[in-house]
Structure formats: structure tokens, C-alpha cells
C-alpha positions in Angstrom: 0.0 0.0 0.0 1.5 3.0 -0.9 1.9 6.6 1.4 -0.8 8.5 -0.3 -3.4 5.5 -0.4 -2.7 4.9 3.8 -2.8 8.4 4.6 -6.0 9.4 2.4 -7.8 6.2 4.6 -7.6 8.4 7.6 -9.3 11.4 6.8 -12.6 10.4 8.7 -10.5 10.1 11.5 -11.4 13.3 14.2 -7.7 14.6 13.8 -4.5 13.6 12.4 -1.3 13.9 14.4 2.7 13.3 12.3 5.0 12.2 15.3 8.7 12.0 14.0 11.5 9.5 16.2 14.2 8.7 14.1 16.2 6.7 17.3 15.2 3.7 19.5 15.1 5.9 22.6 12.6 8.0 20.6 10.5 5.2 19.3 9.9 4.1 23.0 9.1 7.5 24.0 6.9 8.1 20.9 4.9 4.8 21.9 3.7 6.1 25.2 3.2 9.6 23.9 0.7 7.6 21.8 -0.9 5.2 24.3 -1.9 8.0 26.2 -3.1 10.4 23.3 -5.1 7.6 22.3 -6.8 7.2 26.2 -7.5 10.2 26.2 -9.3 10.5 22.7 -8.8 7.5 21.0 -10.4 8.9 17.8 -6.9 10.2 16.9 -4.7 9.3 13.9 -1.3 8.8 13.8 1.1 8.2 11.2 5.0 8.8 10.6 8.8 7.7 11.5 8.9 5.4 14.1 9.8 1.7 15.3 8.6 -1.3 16.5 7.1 0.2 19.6 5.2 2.9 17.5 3.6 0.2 15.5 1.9 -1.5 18.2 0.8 1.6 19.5 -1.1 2.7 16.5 1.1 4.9 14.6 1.7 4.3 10.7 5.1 4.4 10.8 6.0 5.3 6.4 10.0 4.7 7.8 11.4 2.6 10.0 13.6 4.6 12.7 16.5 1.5 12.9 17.3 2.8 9.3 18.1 6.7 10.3 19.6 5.8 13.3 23.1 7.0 12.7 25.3 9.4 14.1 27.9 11.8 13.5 28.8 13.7 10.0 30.8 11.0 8.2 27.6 7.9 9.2 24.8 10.4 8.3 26.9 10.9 4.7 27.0 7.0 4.4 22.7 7.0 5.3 22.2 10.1 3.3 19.9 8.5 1.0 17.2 6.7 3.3 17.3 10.4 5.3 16.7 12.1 2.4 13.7 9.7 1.2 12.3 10.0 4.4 12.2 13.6 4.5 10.8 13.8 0.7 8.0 11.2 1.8 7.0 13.5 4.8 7.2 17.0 3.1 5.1 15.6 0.3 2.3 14.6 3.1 2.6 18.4 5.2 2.0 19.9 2.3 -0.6 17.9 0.3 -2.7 17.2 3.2 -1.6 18.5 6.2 -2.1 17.1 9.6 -3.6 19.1 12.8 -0.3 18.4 14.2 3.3 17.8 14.2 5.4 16.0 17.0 8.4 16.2 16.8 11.1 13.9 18.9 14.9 14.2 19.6 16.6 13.8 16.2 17.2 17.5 16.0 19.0 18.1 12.2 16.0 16.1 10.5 13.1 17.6 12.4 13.7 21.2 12.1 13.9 21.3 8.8 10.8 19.2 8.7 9.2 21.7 11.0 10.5 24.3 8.6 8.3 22.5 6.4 5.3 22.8 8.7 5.6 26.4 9.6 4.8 27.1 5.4 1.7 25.0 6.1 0.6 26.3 9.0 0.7 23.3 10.8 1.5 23.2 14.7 4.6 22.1 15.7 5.4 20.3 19.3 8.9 19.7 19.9 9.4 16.9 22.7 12.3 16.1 24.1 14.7 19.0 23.1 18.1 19.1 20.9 20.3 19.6 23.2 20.9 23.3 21.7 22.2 24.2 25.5 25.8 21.9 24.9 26.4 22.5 21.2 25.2 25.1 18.6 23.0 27.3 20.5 22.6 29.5 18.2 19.9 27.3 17.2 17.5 28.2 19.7 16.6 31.0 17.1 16.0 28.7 15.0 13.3 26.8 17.3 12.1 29.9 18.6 10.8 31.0 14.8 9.4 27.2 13.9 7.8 25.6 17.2 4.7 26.8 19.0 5.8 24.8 22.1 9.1 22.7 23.7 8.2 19.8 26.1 11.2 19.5 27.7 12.6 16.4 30.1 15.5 18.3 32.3 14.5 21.5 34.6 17.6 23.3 33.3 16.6 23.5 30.1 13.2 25.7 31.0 15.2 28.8 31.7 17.7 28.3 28.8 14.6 28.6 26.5 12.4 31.3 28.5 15.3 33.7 27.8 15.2 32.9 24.2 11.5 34.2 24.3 10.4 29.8 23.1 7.2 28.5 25.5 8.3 25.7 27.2 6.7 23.3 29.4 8.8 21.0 31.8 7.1 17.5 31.7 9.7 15.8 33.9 11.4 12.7 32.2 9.5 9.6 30.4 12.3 7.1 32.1 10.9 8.5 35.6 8.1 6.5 35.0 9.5 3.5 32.5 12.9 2.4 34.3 12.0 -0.6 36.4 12.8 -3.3 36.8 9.9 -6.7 36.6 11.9 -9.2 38.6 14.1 -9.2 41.8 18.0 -8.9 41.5 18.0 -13.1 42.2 15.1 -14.3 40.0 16.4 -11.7 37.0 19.8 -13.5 37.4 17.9 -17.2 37.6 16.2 -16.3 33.8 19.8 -14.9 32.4 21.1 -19.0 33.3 23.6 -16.8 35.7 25.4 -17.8 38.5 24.8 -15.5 41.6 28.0 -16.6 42.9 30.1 -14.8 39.8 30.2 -11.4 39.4 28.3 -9.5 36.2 29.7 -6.8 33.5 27.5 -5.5 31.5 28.1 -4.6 27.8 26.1 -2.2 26.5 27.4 -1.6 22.8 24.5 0.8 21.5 21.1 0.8 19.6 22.9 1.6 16.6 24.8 -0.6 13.7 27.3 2.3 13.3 27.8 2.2 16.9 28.2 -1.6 17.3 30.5 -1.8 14.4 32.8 0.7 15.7 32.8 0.5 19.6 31.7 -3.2 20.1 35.3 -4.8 19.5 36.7 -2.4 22.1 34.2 -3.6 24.6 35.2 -7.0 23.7 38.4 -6.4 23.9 37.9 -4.9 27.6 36.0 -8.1 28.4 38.8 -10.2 27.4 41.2 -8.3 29.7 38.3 -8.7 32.8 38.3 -11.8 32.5 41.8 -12.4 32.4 42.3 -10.2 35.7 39.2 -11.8 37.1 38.1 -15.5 36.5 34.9 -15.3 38.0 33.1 -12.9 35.9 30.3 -13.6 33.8 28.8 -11.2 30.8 25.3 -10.0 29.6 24.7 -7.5 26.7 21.5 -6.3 26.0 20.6 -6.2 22.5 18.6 -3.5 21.2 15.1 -3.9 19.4 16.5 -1.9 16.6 19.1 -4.6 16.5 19.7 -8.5 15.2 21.8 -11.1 16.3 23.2 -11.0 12.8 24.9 -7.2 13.9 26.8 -8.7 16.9 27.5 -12.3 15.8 30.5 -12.1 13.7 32.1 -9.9 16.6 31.4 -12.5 19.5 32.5 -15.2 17.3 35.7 -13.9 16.4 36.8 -13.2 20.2 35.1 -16.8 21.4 34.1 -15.1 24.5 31.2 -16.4 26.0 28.4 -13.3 26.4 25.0 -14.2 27.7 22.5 -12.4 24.9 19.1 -11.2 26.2 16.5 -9.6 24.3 14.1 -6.8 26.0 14.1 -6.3 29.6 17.3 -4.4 29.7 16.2 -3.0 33.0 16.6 -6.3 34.6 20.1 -6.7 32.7 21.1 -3.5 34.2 20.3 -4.7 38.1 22.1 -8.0 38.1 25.0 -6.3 36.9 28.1 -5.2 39.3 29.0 -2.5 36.3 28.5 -1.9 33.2 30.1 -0.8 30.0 28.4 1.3 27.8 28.0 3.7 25.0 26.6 7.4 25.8 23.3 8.4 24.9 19.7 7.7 26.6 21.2 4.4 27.5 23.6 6.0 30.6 20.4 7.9 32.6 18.6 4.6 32.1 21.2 2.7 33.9 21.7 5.7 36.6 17.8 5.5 37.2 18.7 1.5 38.0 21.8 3.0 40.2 24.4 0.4 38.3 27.9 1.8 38.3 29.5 2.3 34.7 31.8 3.5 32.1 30.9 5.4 29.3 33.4 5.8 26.2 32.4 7.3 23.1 34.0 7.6 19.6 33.0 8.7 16.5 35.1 9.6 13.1 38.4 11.9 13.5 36.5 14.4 11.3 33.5 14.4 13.6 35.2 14.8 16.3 37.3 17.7 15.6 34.3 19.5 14.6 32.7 18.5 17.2 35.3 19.4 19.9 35.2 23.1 18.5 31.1 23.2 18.8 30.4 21.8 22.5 29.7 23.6 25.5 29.3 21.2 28.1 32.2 19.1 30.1 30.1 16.2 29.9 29.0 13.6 26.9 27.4 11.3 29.6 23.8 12.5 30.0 23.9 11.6 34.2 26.6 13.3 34.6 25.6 16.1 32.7 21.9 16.0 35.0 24.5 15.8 38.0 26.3 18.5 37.3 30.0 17.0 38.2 31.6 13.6 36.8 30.3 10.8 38.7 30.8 8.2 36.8 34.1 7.7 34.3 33.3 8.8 30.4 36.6 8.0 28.0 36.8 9.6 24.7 38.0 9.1 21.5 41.7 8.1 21.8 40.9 7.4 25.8 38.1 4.7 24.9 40.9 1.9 24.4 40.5 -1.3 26.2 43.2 -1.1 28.9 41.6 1.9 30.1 38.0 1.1 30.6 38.8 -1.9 32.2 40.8 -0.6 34.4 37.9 1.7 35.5 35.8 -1.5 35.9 38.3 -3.0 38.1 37.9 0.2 40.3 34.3 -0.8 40.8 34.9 -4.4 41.3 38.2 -3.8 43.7 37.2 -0.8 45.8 33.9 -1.4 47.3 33.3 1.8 49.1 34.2 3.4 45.3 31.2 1.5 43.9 28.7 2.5 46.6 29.9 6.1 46.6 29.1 6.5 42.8 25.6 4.3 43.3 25.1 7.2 45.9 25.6 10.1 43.5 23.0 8.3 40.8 20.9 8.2 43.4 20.6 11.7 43.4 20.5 11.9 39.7 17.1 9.9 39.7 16.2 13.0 42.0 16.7 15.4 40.3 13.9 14.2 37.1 11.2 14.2 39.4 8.4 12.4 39.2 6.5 10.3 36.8 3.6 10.8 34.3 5.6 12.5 31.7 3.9 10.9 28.5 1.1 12.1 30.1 1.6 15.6 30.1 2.9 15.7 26.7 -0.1 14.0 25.4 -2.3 16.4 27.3 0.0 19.3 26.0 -0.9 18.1 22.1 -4.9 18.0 23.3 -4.3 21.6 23.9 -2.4 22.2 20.7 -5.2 20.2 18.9 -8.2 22.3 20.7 
């Protein structure tokens, strides 16, 4: 069935709402964004870019998000294609036959020029979730300020940043408030995995992305190798991502012959049975402070991104907790840092120094303050009532 064809079958529906994630973090948030939209009117009509999550909430998703989830200039160059199709499929829908209203998630460079788009149709634009204009580029704010009625935003610093630039704003506290939990007990979650409570548990945490995997999972094997070397009775778990497939991590695991327990889904209980964790940055590290695991986070992307980026940032953190706490509380290696050596050395701190480990599960602690409370998704939806009269 094609676009046009899908979209012209809703227009008995009472109103039609384009929501836009282009990540996994956003599809999950997108999906509960829907389920309560749809509670509270369930007449409404969604369609647009989105995962599995999105699907099986009701939205009529015209691109999967796994295929735009990229980052850094060099990947989105190698994508450019699937982004650009995307974009052309959506455009042609704003402006043929516009929705009441756009949401808009995250994946700042693609959504504001797609609510460029909806400006010149006089379509309403709700921005959830914000770019993070306040560590890089903040010139942009402008920018938002010119193209969206309203910014739902999910840390409390953020509402000042963009009162001064004259945007409304609503703080709607964070959707992991109410979603990071999790379903089993530390002893029973470890009894599912087929692990041994007796060993100790590193978690690898490699990313949502295929970029990601392919260029930061063998340094994370790697660090495991070394781990287990220093320390015989650890066991491993990795979490793999619903944007994911075992065919993205296989040839990695099999070329090291290490043995990794594989879960799919209930990374929250992944995250509790573990004594640390290694992990990518991104959504992934406030999930794991909200669990209060200790962890490293390394990050590295192409020399040419990096440069550029290393001119453009204003923060002193890439880790998303630590940015929330304010200070470095937990370890973050970069670029040329991110080698295997180093990170596990920071593991072994966790595992050697007890008082270390509870210190830093201390400091998360307060992190998980500092969001609030739940019934985010709620507030958003009720926000895009509003914007929908």
C-alpha cells in the first residue's frame, strides 16, 4: 500500500497527528506519547517515522527509525539517502494534506527542517524532548524559537535556557521517571539470564545503533577479554537492542570466542544483576543511573567528527547523568581514551574498591532525583490535546 493510499484512509478520523522519532530511545518514548493520546481520545490518527514500539501503538510508521539511526557527519553521509527519502516522503504529506499536528522527537537536524516544512503549512509544531541546543550550537535556539509553538522539555535546566530565548516551554519531567524498572528481583532476574549468583556480572552495553556496534563493540570485547583475564569469576550479559539483530553482533562475538549471555528486552533487569556496566553514551547511561548500576561510558566517532565537534560543544560532559549531576560521577573515555586497557581498568575500580562503587551508586541516586516524578507521556499528550483544541 503505498503513502498517499494509507494516509487518504484516515481522513474520517477526528484529527491527524505526524509524530517524528528517528532513534530507539525516541520510538519508545513516541509509543507512550501515543498510548496516552489515544486514552484520552482514542479517535486520533497517527502516522509517521517510528519503530517497533510505534507500530503496536497505532502509529503508521511510512519509515522505520533502525534505518536513520546513525550518528555523526561521516555515518549520516554513508545514510544520506534513506534520510533524504524520508524527509521527501513527509514533506510531500505536510503539504498535500496537512495534519492538525506535528510532534516532533529528539533527532534535532532532520526535524527542524521538517518543521521548517510545517511552519509554510501552518501546521503546529510540538517539539518533545529537546536538541540539546544548550551543549552545542546554541545558536539554534533561534531557529526553534521562529518554527515551534511549544518545547516539552525532560531536564529542569533547560526551561530557563529557553524562556530567555522568548520559546514556551513546558517541563514535563522525564518519560524514564516513570518506565525504568525493573519486573523481577536482582536473584530471580539473574535465575532467567542462566547466571550464576555466585560470579560477578559486566555489563556490555554496545549501543542501539549498527554504526555504533561496528565501531565501539570490539573495544568492549576487547575490555572483556582483559576482565576476565584479571578476574576469573566474571560472567557477561549485553542487551541487544530492538533496533538490532543477532546478525549485527555475531560475527564480533564469534571472532573473540568469548562467551556473552544475549538477552533480548528487559534491559532493566540486565542492568540490576549487573556489578557494572560498559556502555555507549546516549539515553542508554540515565537509564542505567535510574537502575543506580555503576559504569563506564566511552564514546567515539570519526576523527572528522570529532574535531568539529570538539570546536562546537559547551558542556564538560558527553554522559547524560553526569551532565543531570552536574559533576563527573561516573568515568566517560573519549575518543583516543576509549581503548581497552583503560575502561577496564575503570571496571576494576568498581569491582576492587567497594566503598568506590557505593559512593558512585550514591551520586546516581541523586540523579534519579533530580527528574522528578512520573507521568511525563502524560503531560505531553495532554499538551498536544491543547495544541489540537
Amino acid at each position: 500500500m503505498g503513502v498517499s493510499s494509507c494516509y487518504g484512509g484516515m481522513k474520517n478520523s477526528t484529527k491527524r497527528i505526524m509524530i517524528v522519532a528517528g532513534e530507539a530511545s525516541g520510538d519508545l518514548h513516541g509509543a507512550r506519547l501515543v498510548e496516552e493520546a489515544l486514552r484520552l481520545d482514542p479517535t486520533l490518527s497517527f502516522l509517521g517515522i517510528g519503530g517497533s514500539r510505534m507500530r503496536e501503538a497505532g502509529v503508521e510508521t511510512l519509515v522505520d527509525s533502525s534505518e536513520m539511526a546513525v550518528v555523526g557527519l561521516v555515518e549520516v553521509l554513508a545514510h544520506f539517502g534513506v534520510i533524504c527519502r524520508a524527509f521527501t516522503t513527509l514533506r510531500r504529506i505536510i503539504r498535500r494534506e496537512p495534519p492538525d499536528l506535528l510532534i516532533l522527537i529528539d533527532y534535532p537536524d532532520f526535524n527542524m527542517l521538517l518543521a521548517r516544512v510545517a511552519r509554510r503549512a501552518g501546521v503546529k509544531v510540538l517539539y518533545y524532548i529537546s536538541p540539546q541546543v544548550w551543549a552545542w550550537r546554541t545558536g539554534r535556539v533561534k531557529t526553534i524559537a521562529r518554527l515551534v509553538d511549544r518545547m516539552a522539555v525532560v531536564f529542569p535546566f533547560e526551561v530557563p535556557f529557553y524562556e530567555k530565548a522568548g520559546v514556551p516551554v513546558s517541563f514535563v519531567g522525564h518519560p524514564l521517571a516513570d518506565s525504568v524498572r525493573p519486573t523481577m528481583t536482582r536473584d530471580a532476574a539473574l535465575a532467567a539470564f542462566g547466571l550464576d549468583p555466585a560470579k560477578r556480572t559486566v555489563g556490555l552495553f554496545p549501543g542501539s545503533r549498527r554504526g555504533e556496534v561496528a565501531r565501539l563493540f570490539p573495544v568492549i570485547l576487547e575490555t572483556a577479554a582483559l576482565l576476565r583475564e584479571r578476574y576469573p569469576d566474571l560472567q557477561f550479559i549485553l542487551p541487544l537492542a530492538s533496533s538490532l539483530s543477532l546478525a549485527d553482533i555475531e560475527p564480533h562475538l564469534a571472532s573473540t570466542g568469548l562467551d556473552v549471555t544475549v538477552v533480548r528486552d528487559r534491559v532493566y533487569d540486565v542492568m540490576q544483576v549487573c556489578d557494572a556496566i560498559v556502555t555507549v553514551s546516549g539515553t542508554v547511561t540515565l537509564e542505567i543511573a535510574l537502575v543506580g548500576t555503576p559504569m563506564v561510558i566511552i564514546y567515539t566517532v570519526s576523527p572528522l567528527t570529532y574535531a568539529v565537534g570538539k570546536r562546537l560543544i559547551k558542556v564538560d560532559h558527553i554522559g547524560i547523568c553526569n551532565i543531570v549531576a552536574g559533576e563527573r560521577v561516573v568515568p566517560e573515555l573519549v575518543q583516543h581514551d576509549a581503548t581497552a586497557p583503560r575502561i577496564a581498568g575503570e571496571i576494576g575500580r568498581y569491582l576492587d574498591d567497594v566503598a568506590y562503587a557505593g559512593l558512585v551508586r550514591e551520586q546516581l541516586a541523586r540523579v534519579k532525583e533530580k527528574l522528578g516524578a512520573g507521568g511525563c507521556s502524560q503531560r505531553v499528550a495532554r499538551l498536544a490535546l491543547d495544541m489540537l483544541g
